[in-house]
Backbone and ligand atoms as CSV (ligand in chain L), in Angstrom:
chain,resi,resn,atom,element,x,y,z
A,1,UNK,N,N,-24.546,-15.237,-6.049
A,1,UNK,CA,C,-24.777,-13.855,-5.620
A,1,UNK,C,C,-23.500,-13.288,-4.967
A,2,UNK,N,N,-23.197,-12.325,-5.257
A,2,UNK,CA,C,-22.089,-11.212,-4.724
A,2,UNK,C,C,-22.130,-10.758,-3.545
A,3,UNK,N,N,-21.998,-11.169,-2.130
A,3,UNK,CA,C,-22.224,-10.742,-0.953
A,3,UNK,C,C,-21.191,-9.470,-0.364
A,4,UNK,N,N,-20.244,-9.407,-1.307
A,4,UNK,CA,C,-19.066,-8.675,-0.610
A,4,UNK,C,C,-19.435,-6.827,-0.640
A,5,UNK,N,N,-18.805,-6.248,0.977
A,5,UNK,CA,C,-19.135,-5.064,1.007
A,5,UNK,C,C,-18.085,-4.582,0.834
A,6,UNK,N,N,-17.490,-3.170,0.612
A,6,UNK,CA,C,-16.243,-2.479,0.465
A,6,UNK,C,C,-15.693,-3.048,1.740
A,7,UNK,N,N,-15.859,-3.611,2.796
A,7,UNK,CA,C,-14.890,-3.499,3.695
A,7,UNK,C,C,-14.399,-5.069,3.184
A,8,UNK,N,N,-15.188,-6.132,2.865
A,8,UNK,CA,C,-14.725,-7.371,2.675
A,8,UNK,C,C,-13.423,-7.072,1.197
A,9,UNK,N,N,-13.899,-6.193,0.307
A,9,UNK,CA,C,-12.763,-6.413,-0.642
A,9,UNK,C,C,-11.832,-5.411,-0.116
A,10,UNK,N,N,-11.675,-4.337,0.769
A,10,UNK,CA,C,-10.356,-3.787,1.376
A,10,UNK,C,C,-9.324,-5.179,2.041
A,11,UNK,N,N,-10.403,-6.130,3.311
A,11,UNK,CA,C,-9.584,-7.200,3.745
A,11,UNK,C,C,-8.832,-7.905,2.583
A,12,UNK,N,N,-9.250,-7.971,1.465
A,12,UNK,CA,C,-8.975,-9.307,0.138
A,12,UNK,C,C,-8.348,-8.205,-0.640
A,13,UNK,N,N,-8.171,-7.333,-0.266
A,13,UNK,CA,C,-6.850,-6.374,-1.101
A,13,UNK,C,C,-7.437,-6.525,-2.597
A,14,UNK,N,N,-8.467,-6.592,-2.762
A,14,UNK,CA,C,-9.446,-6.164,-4.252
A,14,UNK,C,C,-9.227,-4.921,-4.322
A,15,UNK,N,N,-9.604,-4.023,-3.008
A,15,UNK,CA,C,-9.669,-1.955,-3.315
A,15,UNK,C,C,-8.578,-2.077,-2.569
A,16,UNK,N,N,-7.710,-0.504,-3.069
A,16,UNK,CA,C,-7.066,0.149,-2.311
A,16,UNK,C,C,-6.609,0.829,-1.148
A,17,UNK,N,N,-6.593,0.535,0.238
A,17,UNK,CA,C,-6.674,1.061,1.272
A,17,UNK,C,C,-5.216,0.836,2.167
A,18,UNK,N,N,-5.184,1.920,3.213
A,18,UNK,CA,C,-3.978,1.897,4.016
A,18,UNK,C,C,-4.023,1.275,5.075
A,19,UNK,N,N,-3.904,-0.100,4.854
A,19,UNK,CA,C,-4.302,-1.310,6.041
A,19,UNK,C,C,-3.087,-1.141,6.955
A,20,UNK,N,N,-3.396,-1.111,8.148
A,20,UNK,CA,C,-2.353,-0.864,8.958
A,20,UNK,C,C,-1.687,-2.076,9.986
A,21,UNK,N,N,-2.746,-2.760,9.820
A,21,UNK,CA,C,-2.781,-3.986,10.520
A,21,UNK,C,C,-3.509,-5.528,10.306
A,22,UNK,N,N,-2.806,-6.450,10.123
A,22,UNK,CA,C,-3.535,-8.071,9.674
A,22,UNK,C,C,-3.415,-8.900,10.259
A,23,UNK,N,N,-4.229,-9.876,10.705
A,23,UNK,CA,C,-4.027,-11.355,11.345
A,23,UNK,C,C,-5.306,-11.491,10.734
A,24,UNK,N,N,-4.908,-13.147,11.519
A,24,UNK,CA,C,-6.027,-13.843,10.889
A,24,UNK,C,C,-7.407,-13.916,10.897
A,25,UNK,N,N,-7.627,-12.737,11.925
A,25,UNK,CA,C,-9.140,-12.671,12.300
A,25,UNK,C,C,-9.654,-11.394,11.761
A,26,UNK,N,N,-8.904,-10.650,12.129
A,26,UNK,CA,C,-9.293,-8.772,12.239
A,26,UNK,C,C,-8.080,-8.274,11.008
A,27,UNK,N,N,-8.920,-6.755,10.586
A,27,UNK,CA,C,-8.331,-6.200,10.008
A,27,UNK,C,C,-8.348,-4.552,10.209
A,28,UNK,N,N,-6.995,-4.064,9.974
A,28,UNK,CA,C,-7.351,-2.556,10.579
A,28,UNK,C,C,-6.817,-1.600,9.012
A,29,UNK,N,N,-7.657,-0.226,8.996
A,29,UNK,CA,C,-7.067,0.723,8.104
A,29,UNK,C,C,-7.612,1.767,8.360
A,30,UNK,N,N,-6.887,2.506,7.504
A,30,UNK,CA,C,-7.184,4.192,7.682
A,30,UNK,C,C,-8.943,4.382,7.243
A,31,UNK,N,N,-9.684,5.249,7.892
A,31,UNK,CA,C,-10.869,5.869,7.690
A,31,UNK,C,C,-10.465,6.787,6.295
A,32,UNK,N,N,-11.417,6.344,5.011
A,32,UNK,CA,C,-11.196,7.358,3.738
A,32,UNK,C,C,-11.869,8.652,4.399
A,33,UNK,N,N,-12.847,8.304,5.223
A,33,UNK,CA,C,-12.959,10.116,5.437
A,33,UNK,C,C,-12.638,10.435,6.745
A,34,UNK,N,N,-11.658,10.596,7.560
A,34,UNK,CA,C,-11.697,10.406,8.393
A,34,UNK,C,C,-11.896,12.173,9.868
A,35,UNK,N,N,-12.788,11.734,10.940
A,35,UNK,CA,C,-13.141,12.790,11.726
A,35,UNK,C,C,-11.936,12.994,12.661
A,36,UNK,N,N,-10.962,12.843,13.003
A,36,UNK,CA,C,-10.116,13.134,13.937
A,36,UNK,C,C,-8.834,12.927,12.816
A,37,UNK,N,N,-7.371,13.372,13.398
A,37,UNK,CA,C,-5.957,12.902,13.062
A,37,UNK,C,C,-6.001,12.343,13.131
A,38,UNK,N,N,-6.480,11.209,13.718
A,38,UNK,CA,C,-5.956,9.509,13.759
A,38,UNK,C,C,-7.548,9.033,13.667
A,39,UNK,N,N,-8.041,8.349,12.897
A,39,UNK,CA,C,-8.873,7.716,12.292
A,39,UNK,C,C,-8.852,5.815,11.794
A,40,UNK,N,N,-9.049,4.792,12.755
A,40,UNK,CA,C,-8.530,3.943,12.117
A,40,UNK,C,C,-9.773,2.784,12.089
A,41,UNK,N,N,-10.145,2.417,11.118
A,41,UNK,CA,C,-11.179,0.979,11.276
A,41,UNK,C,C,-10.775,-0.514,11.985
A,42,UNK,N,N,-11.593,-1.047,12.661
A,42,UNK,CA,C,-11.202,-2.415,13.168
A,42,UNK,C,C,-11.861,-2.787,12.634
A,43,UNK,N,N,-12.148,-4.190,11.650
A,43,UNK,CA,C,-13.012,-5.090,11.107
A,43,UNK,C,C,-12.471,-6.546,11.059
A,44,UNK,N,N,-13.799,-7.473,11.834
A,44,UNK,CA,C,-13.439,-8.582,11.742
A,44,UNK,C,C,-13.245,-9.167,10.131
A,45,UNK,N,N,-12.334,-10.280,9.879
A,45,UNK,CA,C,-12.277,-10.396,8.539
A,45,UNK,C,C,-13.450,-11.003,8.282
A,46,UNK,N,N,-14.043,-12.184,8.498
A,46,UNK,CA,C,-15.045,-12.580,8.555
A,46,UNK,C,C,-16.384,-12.073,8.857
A,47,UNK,N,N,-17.305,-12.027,7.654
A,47,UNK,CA,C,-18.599,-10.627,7.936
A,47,UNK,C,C,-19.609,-11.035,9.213
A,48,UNK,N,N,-19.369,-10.112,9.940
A,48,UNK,CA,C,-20.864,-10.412,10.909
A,48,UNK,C,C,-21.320,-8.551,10.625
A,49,UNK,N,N,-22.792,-8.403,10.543
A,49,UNK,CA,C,-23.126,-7.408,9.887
A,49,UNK,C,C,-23.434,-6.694,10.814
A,50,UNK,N,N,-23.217,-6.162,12.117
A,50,UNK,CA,C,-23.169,-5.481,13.198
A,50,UNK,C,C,-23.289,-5.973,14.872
A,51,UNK,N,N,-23.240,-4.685,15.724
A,51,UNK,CA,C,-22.940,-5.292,16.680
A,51,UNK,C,C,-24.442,-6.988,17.495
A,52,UNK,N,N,-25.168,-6.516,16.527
A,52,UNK,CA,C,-26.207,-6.853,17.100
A,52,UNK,C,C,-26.762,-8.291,16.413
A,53,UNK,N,N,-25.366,-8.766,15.905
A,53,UNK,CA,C,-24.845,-10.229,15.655
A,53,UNK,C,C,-23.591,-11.049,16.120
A,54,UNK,N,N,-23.601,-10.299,17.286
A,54,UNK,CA,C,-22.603,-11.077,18.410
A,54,UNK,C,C,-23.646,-12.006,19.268
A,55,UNK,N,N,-22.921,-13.239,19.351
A,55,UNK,CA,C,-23.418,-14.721,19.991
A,55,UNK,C,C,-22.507,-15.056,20.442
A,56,UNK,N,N,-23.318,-16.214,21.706
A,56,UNK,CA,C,-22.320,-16.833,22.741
A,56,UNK,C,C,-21.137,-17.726,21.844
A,57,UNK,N,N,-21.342,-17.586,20.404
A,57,UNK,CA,C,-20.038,-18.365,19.604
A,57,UNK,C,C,-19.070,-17.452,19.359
A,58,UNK,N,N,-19.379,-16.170,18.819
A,58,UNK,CA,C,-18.727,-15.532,18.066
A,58,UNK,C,C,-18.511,-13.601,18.883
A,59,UNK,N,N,-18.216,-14.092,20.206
A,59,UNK,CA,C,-18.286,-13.148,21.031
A,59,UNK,C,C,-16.862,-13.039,20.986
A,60,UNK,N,N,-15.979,-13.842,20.966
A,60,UNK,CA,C,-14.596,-13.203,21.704
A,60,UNK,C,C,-14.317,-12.390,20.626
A,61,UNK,N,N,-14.478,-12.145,19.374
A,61,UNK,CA,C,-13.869,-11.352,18.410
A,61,UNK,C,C,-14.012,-9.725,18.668
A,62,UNK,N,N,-14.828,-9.580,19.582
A,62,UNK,CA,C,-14.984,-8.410,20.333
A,62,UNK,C,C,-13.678,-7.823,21.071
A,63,UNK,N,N,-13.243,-8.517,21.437
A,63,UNK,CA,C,-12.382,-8.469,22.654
A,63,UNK,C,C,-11.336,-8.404,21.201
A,64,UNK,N,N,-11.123,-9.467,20.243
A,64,UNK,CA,C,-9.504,-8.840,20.047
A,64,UNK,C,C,-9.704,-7.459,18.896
A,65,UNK,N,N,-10.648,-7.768,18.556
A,65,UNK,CA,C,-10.989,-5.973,18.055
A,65,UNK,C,C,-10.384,-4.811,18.680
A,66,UNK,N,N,-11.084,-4.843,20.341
A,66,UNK,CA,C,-10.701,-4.092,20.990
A,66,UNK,C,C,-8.835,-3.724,21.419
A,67,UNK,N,N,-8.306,-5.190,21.565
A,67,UNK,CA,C,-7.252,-5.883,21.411
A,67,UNK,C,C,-6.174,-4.651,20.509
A,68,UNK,N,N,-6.405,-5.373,19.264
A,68,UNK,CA,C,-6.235,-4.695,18.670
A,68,UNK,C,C,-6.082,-3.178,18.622
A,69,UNK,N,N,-7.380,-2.400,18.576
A,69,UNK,CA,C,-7.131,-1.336,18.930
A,69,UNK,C,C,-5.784,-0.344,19.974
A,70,UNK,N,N,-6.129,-1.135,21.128
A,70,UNK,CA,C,-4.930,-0.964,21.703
A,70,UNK,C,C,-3.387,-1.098,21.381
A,71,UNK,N,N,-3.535,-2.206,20.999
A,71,UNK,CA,C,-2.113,-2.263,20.586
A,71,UNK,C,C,-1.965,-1.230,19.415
A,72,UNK,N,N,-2.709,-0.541,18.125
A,72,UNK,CA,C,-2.816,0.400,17.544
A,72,UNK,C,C,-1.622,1.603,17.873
A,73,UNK,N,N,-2.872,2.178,19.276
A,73,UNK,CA,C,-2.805,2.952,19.663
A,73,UNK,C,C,-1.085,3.363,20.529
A,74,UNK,N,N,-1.141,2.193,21.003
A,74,UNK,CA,C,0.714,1.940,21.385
A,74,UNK,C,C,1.736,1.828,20.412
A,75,UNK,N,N,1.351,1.218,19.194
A,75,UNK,CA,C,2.472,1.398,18.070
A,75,UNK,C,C,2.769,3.066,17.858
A,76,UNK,N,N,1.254,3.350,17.364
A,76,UNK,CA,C,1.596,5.220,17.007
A,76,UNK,C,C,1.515,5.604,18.080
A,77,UNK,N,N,2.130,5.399,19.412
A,77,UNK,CA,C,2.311,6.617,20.332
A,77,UNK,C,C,1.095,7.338,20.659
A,78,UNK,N,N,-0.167,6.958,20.642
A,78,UNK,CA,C,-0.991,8.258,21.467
A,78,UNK,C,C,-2.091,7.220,22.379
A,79,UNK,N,N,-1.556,6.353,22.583
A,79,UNK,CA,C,-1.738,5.526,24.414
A,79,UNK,C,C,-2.137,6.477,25.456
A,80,UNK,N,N,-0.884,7.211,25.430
A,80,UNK,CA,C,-0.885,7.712,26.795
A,80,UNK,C,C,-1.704,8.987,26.582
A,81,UNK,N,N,-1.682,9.939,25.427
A,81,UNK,CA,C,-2.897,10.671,25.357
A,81,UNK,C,C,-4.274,10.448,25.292
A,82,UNK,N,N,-4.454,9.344,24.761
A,82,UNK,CA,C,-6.335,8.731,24.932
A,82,UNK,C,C,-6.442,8.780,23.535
A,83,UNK,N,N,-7.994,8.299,23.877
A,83,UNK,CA,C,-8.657,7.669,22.151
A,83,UNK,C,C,-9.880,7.677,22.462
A,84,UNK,N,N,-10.411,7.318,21.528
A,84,UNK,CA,C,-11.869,6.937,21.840
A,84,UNK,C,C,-12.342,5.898,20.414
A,85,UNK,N,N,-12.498,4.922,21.142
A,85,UNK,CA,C,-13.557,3.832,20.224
A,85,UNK,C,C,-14.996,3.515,20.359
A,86,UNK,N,N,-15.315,3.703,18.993
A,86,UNK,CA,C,-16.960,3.194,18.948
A,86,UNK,C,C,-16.985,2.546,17.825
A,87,UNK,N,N,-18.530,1.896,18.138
A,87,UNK,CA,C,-19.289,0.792,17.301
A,87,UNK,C,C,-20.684,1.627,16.882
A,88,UNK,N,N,-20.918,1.699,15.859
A,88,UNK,CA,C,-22.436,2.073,15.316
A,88,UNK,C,C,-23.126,0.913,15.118
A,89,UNK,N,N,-24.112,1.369,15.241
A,89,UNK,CA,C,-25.211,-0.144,14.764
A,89,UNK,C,C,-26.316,0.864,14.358
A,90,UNK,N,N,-27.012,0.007,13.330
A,90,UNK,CA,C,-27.772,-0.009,12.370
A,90,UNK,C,C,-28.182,1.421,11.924
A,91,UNK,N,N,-29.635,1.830,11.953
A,91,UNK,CA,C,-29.646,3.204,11.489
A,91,UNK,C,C,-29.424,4.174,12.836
A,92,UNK,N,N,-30.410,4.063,13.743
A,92,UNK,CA,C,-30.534,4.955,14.473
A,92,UNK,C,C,-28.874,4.991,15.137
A,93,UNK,N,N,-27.823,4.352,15.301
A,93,UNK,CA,C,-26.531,4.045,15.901
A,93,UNK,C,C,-25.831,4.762,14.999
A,94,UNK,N,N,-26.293,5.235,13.376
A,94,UNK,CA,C,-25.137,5.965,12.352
A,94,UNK,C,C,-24.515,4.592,11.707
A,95,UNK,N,N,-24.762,3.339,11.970
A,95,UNK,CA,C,-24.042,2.654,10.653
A,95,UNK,C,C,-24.723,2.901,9.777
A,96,UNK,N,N,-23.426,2.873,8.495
A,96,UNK,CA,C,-23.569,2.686,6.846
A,96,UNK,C,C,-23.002,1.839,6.304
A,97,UNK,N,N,-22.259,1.484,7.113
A,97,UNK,CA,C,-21.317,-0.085,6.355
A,97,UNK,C,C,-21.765,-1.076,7.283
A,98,UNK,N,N,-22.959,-2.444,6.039
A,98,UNK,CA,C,-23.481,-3.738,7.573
A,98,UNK,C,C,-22.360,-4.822,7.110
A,99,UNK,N,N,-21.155,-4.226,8.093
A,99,UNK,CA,C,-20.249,-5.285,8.490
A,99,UNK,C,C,-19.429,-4.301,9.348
A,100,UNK,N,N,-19.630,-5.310,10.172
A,100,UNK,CA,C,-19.066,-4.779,12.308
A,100,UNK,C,C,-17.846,-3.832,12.065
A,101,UNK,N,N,-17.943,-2.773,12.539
A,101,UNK,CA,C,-16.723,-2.243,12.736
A,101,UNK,C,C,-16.317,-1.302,13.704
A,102,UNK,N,N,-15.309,-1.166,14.158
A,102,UNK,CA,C,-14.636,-0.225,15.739
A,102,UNK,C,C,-14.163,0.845,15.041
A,103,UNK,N,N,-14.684,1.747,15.518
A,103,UNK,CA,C,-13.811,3.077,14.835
A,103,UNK,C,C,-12.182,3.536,16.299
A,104,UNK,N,N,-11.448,3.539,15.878
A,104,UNK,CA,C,-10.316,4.198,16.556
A,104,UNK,C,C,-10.230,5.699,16.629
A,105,UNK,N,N,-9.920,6.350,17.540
A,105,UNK,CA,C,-10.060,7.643,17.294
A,105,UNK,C,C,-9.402,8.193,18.147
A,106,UNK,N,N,-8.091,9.196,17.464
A,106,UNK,CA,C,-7.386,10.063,18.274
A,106,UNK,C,C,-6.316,10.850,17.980
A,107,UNK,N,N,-5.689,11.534,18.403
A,107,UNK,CA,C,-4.554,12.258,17.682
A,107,UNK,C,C,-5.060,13.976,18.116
A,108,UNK,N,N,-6.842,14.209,19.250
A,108,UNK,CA,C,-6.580,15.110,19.105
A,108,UNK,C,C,-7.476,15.087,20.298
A,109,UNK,N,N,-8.017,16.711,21.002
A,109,UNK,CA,C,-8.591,16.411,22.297
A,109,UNK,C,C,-10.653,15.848,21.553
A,110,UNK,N,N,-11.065,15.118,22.022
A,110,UNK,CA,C,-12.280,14.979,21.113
A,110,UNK,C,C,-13.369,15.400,22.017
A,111,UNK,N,N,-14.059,16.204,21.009
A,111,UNK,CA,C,-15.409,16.671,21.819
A,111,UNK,C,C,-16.160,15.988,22.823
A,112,UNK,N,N,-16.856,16.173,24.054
A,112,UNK,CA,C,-17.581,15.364,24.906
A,112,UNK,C,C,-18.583,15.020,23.942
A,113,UNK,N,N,-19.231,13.673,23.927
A,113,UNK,CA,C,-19.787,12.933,23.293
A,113,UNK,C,C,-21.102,12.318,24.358
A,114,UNK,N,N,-20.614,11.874,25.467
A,114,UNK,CA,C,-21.732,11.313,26.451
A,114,UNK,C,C,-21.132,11.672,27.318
L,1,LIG,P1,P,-20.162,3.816,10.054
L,1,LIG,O1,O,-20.799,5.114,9.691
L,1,LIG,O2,O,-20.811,2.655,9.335
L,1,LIG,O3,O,-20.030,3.568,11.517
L,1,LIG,O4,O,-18.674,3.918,9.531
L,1,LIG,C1,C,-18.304,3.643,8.241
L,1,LIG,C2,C,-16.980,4.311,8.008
L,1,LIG,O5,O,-16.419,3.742,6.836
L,1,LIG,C3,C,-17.067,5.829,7.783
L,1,LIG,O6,O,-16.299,6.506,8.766
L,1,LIG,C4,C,-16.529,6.017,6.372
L,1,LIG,O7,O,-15.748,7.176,6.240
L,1,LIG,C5,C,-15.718,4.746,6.157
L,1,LIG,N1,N,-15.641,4.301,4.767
L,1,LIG,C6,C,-16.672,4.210,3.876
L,1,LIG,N2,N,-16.235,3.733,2.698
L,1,LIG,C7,C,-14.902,3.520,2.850
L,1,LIG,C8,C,-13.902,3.026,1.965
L,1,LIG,O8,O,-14.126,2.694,0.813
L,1,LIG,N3,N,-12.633,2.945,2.460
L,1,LIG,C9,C,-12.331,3.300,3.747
L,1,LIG,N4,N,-11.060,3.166,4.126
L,1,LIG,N5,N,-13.261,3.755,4.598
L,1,LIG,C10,C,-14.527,3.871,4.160
């Protein structure tokens, strides 16, 4: 059986995407549709299918997600202006893709949200 979602064949460079960032755990790229100027996905390479499959094993990948992100945000320069990251989960949260992912977000002032 074929388990792979568009985000697993973006990591395996099967589809086309503007990966911006790789190691061995996480993977980052441009949002195809993206809501702000700066739009960027964090995905662990390895599928866990949302947030609400984090365990006392497989918890730190959280952290370099976030990790990640940051350092992102310091390569392109908008650190010091702000960002905003989120996680959707399942329906009522707005996921559509079930494999974990951080959205990056910034490049512009972003609407109050909460
Ligand atoms: P979600 O709604 O699950 O939190 O976020 C999924 C995100 O994946 C959306 O922002 C959507 O634009 C993005 N997306 C969906 N399909 C693709 C794709 O094939 N390539 C890229 N780069 N992003 C995608």
């Amino acid at each position: 059986m074929n388990c792979e979602n568009i985000f697993t064949k973006i990591i395996k460079k099967k589809i086309k995407s503007k990966i911006i960032y790789q190691n061995k755990k996480v993977t980052a790229f441009e949002d195809a549709n993206p809501k702000s100027p700066i739009h960027i996905l964090i995905v662990p390479n390895k599928i866990i299918k949302s947030i609400n499959k984090i365990n006392k094993k497989n918890k730190n990948i959280i952290g370099t997600m976030a990790y990640t992100a940051i350092k992102i945000a310091k390569k392109f320069n908008f650190y010091k202006q702000g960002y905003r990251i989120v996680i959707n989960c399942n329906k009522y949260g707005g996921q559509t893709i079930p494999h974990l992912h951080m959205h990056l977000l910034g490049g512009k002032i972003l609407g109050k949200f909460c």
